[in-house]
mmJSON file of the N, C-alpha and C atoms, coordinates in Angstrom:
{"data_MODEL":{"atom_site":{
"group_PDB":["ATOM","ATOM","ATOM","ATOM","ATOM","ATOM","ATOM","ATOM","ATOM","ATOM","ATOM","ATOM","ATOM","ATOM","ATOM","ATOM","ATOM","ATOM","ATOM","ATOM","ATOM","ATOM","ATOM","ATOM","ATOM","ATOM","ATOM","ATOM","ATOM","ATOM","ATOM","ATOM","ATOM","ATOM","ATOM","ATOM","ATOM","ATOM","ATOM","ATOM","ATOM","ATOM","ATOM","ATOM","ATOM","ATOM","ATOM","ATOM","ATOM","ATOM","ATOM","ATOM","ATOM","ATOM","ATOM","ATOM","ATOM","ATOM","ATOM","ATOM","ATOM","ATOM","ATOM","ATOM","ATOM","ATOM","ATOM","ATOM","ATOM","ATOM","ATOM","ATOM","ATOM","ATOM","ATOM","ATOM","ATOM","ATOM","ATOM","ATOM","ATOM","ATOM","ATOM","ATOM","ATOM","ATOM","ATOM","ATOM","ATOM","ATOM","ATOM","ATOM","ATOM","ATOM","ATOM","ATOM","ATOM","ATOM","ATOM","ATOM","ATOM","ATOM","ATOM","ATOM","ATOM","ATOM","ATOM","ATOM","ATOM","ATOM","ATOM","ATOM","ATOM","ATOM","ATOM","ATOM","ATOM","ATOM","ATOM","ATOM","ATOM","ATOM","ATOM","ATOM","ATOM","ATOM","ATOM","ATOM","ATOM","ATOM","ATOM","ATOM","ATOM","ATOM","ATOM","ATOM","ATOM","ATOM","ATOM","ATOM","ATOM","ATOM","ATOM","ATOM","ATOM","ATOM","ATOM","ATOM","ATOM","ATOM","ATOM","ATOM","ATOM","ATOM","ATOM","ATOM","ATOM","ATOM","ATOM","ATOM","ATOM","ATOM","ATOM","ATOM","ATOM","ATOM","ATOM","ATOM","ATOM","ATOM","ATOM","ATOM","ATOM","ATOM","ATOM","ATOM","ATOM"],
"id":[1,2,3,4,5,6,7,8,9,10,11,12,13,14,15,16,17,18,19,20,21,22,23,24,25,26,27,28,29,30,31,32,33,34,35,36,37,38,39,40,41,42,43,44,45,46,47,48,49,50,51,52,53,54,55,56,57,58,59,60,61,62,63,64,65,66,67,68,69,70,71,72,73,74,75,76,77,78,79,80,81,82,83,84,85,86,87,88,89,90,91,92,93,94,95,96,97,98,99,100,101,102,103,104,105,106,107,108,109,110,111,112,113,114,115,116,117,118,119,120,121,122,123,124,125,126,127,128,129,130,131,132,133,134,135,136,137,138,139,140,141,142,143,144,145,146,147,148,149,150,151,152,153,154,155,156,157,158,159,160,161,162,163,164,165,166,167,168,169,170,171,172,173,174,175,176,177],
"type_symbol":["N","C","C","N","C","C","N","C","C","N","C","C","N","C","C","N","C","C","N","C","C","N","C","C","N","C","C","N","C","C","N","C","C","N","C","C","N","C","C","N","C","C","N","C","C","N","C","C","N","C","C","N","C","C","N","C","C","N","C","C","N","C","C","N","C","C","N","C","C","N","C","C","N","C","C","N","C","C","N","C","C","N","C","C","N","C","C","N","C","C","N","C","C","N","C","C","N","C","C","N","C","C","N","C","C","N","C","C","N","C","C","N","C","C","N","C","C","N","C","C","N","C","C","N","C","C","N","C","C","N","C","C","N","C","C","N","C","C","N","C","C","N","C","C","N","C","C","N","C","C","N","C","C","N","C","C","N","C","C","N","C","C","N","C","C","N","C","C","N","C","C","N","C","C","N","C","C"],
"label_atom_id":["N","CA","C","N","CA","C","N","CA","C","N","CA","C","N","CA","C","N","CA","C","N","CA","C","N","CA","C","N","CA","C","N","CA","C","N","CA","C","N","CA","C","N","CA","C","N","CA","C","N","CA","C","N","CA","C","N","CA","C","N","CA","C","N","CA","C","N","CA","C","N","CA","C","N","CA","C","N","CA","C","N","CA","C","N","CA","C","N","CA","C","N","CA","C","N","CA","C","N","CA","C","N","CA","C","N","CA","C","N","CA","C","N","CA","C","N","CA","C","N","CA","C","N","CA","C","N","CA","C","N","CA","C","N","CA","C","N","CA","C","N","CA","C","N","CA","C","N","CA","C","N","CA","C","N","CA","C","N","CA","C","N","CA","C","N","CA","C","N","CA","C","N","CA","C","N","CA","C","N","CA","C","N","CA","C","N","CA","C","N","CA","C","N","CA","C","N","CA","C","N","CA","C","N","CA","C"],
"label_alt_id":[null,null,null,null,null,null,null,null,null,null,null,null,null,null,null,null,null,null,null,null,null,null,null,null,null,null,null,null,null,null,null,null,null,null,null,null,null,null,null,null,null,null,null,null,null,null,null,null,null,null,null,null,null,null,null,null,null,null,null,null,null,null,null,null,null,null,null,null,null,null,null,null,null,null,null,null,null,null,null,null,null,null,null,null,null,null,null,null,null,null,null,null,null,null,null,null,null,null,null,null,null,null,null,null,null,null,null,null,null,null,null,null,null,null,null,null,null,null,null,null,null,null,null,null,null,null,null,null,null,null,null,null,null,null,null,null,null,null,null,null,null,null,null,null,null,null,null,null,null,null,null,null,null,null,null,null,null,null,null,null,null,null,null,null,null,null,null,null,null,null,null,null,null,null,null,null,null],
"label_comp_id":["UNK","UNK","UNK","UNK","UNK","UNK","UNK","UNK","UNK","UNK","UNK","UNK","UNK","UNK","UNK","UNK","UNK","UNK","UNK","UNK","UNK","UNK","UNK","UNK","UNK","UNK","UNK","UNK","UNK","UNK","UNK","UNK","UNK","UNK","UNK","UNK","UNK","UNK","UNK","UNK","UNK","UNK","UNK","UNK","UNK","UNK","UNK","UNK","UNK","UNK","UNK","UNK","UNK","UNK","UNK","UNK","UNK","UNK","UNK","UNK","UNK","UNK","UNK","UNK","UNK","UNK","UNK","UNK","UNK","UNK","UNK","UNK","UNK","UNK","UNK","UNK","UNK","UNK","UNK","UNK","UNK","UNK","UNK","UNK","UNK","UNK","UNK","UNK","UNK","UNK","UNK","UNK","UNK","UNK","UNK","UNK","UNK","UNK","UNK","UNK","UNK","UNK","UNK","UNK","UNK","UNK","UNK","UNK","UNK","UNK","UNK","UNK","UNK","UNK","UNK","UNK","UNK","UNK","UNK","UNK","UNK","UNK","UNK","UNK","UNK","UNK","UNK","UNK","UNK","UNK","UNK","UNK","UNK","UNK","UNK","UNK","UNK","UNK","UNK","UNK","UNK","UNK","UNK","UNK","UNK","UNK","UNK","UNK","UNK","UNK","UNK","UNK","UNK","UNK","UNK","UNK","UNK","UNK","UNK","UNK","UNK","UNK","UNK","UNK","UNK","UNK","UNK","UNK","UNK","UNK","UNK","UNK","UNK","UNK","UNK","UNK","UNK"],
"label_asym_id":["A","A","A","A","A","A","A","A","A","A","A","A","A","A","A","A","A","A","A","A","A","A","A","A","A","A","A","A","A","A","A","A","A","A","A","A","A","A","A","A","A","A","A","A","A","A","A","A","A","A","A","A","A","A","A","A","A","A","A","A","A","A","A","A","A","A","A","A","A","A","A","A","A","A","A","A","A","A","A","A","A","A","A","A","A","A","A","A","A","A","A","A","A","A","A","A","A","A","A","A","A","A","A","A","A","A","A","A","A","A","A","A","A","A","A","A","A","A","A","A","A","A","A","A","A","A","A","A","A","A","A","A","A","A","A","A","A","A","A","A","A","A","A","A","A","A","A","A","A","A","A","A","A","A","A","A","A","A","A","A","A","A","A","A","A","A","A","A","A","A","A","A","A","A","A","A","A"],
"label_entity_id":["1","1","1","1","1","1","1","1","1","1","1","1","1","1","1","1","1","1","1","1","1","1","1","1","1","1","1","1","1","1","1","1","1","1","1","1","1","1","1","1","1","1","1","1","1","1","1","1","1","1","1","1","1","1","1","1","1","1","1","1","1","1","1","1","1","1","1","1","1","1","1","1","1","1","1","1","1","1","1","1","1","1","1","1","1","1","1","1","1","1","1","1","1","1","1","1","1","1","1","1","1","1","1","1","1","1","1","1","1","1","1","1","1","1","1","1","1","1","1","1","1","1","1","1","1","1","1","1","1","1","1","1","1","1","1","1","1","1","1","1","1","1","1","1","1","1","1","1","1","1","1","1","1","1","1","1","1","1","1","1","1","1","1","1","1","1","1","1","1","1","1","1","1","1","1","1","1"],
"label_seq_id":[1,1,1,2,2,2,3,3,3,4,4,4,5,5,5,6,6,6,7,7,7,8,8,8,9,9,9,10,10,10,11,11,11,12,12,12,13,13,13,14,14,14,15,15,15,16,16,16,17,17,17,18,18,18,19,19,19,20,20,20,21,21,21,22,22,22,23,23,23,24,24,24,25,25,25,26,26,26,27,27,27,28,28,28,29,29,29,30,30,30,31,31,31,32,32,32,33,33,33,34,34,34,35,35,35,36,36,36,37,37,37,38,38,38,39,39,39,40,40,40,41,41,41,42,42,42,43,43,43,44,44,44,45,45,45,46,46,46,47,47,47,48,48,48,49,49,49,50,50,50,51,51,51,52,52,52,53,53,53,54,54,54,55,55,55,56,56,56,57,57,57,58,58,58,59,59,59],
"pdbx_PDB_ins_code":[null,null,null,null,null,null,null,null,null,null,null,null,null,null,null,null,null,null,null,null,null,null,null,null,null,null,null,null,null,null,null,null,null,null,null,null,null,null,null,null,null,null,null,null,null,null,null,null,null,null,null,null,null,null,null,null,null,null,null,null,null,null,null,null,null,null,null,null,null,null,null,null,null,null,null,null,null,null,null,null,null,null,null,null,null,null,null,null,null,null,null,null,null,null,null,null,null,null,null,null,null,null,null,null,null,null,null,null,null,null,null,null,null,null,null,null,null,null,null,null,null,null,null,null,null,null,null,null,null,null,null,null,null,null,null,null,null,null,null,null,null,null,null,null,null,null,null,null,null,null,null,null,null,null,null,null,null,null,null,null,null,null,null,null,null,null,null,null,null,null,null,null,null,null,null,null,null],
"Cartn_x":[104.251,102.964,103.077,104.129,104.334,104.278,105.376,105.805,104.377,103.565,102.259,101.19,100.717,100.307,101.324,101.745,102.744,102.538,102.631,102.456,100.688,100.035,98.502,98.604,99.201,99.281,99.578,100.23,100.953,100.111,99.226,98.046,96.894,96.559,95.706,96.056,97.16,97.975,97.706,97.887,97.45,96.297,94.925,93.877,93.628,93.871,94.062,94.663,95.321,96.156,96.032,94.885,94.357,94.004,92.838,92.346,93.013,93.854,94.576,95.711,96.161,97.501,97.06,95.884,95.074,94.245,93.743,92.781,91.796,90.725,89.336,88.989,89.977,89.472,88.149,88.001,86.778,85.158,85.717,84.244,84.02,83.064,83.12,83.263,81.986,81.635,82.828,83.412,84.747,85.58,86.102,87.12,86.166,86.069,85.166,85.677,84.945,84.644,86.121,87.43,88.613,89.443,89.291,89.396,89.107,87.821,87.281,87.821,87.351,87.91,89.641,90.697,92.23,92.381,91.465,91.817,91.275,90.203,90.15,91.171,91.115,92.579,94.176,94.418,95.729,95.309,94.239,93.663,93.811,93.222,93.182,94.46,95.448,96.101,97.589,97.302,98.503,97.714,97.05,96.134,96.537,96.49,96.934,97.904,98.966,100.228,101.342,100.559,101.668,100.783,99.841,99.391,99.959,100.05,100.961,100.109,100.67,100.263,98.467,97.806,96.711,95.62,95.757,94.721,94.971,96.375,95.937,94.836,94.371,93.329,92.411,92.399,90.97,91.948,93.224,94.094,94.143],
"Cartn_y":[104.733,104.126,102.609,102.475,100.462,100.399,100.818,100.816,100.389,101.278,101.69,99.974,99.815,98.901,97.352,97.359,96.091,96.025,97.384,97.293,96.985,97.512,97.073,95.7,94.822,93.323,92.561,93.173,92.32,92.483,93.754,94.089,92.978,92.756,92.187,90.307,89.843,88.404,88.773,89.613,89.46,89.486,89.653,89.922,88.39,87.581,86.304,85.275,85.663,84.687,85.166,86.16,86.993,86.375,85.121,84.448,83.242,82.897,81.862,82.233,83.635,83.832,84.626,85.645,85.993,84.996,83.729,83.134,83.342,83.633,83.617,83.035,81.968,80.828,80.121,79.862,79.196,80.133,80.67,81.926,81.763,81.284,80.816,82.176,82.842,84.515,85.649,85.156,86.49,85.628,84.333,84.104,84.302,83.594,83.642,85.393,86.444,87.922,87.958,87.908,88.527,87.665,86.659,85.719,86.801,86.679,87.137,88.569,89.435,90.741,91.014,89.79,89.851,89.846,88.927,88.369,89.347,90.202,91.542,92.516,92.729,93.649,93.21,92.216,91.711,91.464,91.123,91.64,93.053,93.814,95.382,95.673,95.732,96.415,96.131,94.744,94.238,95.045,94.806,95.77,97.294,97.848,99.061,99.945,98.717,98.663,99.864,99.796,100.437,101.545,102.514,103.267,104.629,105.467,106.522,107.542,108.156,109.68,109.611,110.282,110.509,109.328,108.577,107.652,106.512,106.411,104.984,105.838,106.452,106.759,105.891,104.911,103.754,103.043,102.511,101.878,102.458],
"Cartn_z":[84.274,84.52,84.581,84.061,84.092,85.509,86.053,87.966,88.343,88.501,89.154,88.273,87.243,86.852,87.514,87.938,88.058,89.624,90.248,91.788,92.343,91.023,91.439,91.107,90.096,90.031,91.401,91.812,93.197,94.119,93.695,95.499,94.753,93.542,93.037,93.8,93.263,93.83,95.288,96.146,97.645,97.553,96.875,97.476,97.157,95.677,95.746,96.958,97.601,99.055,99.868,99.89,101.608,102.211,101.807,103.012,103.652,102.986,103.158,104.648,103.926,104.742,106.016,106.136,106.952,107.707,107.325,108.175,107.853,106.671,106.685,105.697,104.932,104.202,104.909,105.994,106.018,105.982,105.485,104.85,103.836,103.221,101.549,101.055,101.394,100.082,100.815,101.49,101.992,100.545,100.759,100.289,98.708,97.925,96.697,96.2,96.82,96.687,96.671,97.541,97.351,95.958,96.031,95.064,93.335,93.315,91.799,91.559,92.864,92.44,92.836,93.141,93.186,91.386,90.627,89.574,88.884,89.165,87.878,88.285,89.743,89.654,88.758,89.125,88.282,86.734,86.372,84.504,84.185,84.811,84.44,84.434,85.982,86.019,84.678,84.669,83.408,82.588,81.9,80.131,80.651,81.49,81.63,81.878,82.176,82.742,81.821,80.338,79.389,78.593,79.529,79.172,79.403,78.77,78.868,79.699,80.936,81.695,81.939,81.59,82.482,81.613,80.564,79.996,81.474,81.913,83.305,84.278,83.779,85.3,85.931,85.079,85.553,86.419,86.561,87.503,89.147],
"occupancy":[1.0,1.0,1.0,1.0,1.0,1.0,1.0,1.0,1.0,1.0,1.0,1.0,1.0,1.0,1.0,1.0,1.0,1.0,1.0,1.0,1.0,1.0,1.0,1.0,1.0,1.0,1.0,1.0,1.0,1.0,1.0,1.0,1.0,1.0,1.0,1.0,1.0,1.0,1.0,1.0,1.0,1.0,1.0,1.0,1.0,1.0,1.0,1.0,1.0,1.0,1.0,1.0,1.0,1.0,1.0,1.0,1.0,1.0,1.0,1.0,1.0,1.0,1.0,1.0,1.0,1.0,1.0,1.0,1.0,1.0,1.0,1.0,1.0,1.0,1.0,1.0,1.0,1.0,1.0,1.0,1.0,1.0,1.0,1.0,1.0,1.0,1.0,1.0,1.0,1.0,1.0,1.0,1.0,1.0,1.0,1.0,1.0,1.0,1.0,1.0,1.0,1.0,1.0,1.0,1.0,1.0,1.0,1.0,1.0,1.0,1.0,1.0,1.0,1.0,1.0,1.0,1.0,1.0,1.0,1.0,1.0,1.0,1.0,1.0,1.0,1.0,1.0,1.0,1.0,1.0,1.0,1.0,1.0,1.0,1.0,1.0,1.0,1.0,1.0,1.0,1.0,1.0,1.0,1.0,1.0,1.0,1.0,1.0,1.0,1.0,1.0,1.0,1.0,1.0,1.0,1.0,1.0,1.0,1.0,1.0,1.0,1.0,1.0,1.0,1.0,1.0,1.0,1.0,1.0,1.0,1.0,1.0,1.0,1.0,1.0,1.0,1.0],
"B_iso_or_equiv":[0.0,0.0,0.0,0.0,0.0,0.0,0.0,0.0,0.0,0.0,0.0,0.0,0.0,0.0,0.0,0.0,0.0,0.0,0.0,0.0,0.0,0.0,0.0,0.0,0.0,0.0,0.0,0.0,0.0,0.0,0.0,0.0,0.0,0.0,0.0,0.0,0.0,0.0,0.0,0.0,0.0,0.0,0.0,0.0,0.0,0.0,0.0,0.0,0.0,0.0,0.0,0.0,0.0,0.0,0.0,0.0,0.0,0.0,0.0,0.0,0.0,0.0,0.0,0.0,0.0,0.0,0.0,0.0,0.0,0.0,0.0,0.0,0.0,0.0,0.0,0.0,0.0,0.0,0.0,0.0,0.0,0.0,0.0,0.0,0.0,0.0,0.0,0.0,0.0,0.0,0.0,0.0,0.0,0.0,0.0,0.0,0.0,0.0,0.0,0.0,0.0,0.0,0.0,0.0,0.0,0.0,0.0,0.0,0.0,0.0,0.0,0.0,0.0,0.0,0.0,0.0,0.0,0.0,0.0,0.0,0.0,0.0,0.0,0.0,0.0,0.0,0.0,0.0,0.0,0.0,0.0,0.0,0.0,0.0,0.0,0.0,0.0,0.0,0.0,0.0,0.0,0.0,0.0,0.0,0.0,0.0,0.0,0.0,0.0,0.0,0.0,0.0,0.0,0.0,0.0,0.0,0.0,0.0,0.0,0.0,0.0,0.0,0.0,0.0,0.0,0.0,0.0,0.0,0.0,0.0,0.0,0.0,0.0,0.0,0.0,0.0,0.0],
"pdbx_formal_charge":[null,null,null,null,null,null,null,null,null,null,null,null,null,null,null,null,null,null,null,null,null,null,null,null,null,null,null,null,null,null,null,null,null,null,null,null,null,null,null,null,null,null,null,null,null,null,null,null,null,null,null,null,null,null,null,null,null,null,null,null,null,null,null,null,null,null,null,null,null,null,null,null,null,null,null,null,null,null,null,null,null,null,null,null,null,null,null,null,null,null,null,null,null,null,null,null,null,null,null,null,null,null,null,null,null,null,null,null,null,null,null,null,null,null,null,null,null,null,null,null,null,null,null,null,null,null,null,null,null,null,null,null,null,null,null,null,null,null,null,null,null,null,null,null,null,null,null,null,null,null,null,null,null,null,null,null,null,null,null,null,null,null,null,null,null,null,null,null,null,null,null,null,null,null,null,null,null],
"auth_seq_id":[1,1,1,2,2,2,3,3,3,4,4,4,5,5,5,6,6,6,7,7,7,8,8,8,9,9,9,10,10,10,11,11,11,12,12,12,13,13,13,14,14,14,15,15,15,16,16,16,17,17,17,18,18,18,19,19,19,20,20,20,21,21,21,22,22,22,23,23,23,24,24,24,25,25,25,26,26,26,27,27,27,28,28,28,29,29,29,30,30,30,31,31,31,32,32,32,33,33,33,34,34,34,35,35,35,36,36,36,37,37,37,38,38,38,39,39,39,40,40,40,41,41,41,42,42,42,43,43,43,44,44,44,45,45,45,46,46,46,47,47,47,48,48,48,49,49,49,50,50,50,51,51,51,52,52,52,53,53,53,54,54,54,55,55,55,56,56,56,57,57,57,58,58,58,59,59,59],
"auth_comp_id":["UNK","UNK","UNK","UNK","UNK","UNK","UNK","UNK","UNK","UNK","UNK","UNK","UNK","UNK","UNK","UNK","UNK","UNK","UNK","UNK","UNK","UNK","UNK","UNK","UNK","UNK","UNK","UNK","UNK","UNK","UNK","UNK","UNK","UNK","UNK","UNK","UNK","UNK","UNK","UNK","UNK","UNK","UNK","UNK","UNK","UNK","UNK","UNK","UNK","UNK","UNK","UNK","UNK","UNK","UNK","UNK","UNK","UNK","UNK","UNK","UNK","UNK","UNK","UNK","UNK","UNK","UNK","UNK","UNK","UNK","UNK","UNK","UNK","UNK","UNK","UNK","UNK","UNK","UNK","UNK","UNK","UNK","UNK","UNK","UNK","UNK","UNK","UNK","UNK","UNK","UNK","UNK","UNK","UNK","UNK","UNK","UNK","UNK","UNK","UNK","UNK","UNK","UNK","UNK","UNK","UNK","UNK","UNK","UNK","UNK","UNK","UNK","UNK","UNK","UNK","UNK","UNK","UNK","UNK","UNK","UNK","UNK","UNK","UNK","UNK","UNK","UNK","UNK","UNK","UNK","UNK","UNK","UNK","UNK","UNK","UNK","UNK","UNK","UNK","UNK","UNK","UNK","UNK","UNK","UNK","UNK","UNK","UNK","UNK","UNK","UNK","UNK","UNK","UNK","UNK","UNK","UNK","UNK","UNK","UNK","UNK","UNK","UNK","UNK","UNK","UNK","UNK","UNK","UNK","UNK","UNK","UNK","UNK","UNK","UNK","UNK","UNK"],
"auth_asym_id":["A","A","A","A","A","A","A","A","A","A","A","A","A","A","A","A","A","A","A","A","A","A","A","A","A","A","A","A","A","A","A","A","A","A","A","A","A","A","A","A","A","A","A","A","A","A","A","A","A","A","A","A","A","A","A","A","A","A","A","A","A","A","A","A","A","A","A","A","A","A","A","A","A","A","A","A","A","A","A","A","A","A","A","A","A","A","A","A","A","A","A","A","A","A","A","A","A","A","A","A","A","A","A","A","A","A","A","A","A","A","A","A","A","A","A","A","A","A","A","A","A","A","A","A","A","A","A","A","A","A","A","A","A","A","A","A","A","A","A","A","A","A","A","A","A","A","A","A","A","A","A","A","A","A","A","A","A","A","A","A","A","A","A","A","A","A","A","A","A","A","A","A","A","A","A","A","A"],
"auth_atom_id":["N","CA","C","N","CA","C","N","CA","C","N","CA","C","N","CA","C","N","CA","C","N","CA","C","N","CA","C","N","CA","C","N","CA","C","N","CA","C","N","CA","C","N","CA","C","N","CA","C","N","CA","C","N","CA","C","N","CA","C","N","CA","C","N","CA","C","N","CA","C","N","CA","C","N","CA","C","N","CA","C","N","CA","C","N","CA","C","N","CA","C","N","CA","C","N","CA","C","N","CA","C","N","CA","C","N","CA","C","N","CA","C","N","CA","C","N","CA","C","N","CA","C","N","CA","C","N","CA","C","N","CA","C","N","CA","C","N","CA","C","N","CA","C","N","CA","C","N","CA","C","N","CA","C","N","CA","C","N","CA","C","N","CA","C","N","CA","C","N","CA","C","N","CA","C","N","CA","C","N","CA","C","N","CA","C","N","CA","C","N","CA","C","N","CA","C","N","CA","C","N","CA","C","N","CA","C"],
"pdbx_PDB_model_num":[1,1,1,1,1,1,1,1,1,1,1,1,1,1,1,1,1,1,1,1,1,1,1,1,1,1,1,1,1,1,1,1,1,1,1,1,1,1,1,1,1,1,1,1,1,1,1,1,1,1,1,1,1,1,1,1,1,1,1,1,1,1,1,1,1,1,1,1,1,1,1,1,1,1,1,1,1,1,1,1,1,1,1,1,1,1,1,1,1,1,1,1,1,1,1,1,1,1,1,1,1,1,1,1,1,1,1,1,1,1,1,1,1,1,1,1,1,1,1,1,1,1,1,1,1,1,1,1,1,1,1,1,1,1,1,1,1,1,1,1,1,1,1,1,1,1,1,1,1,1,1,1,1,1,1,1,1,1,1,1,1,1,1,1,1,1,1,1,1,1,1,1,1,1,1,1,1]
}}}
């Protein structure tokens, strides 16, 4: 379950540098929205990262 928590961190860090590396930085509430919810994905998925078998289900 670490694997899996660590690989949602990294999709979390892309949703953080999506607009940048995609082109839609000049959208405030696109960029803002991928921004806040990159940074709860990479919170959760670390806190959950070392949960054993079926308790990671919220990941």
């Amino acid at each position: 379950m670490k694997t899996r928590g660590i690989i949602n961190a990294i999709i979390g860090i892309w949703f953080v540098i999506a607009p940048w590396m995609l082109g839609f930085s000049y959208n405030a509430g696109a960029t803002s929205a991928s921004i806040v919810f990159g940074i709860l994905q990479v919170i959760t998925s670390l806190l959950r990262a070392n949960k054993p078998g079926w308790n990671s289900w919220q990941n």
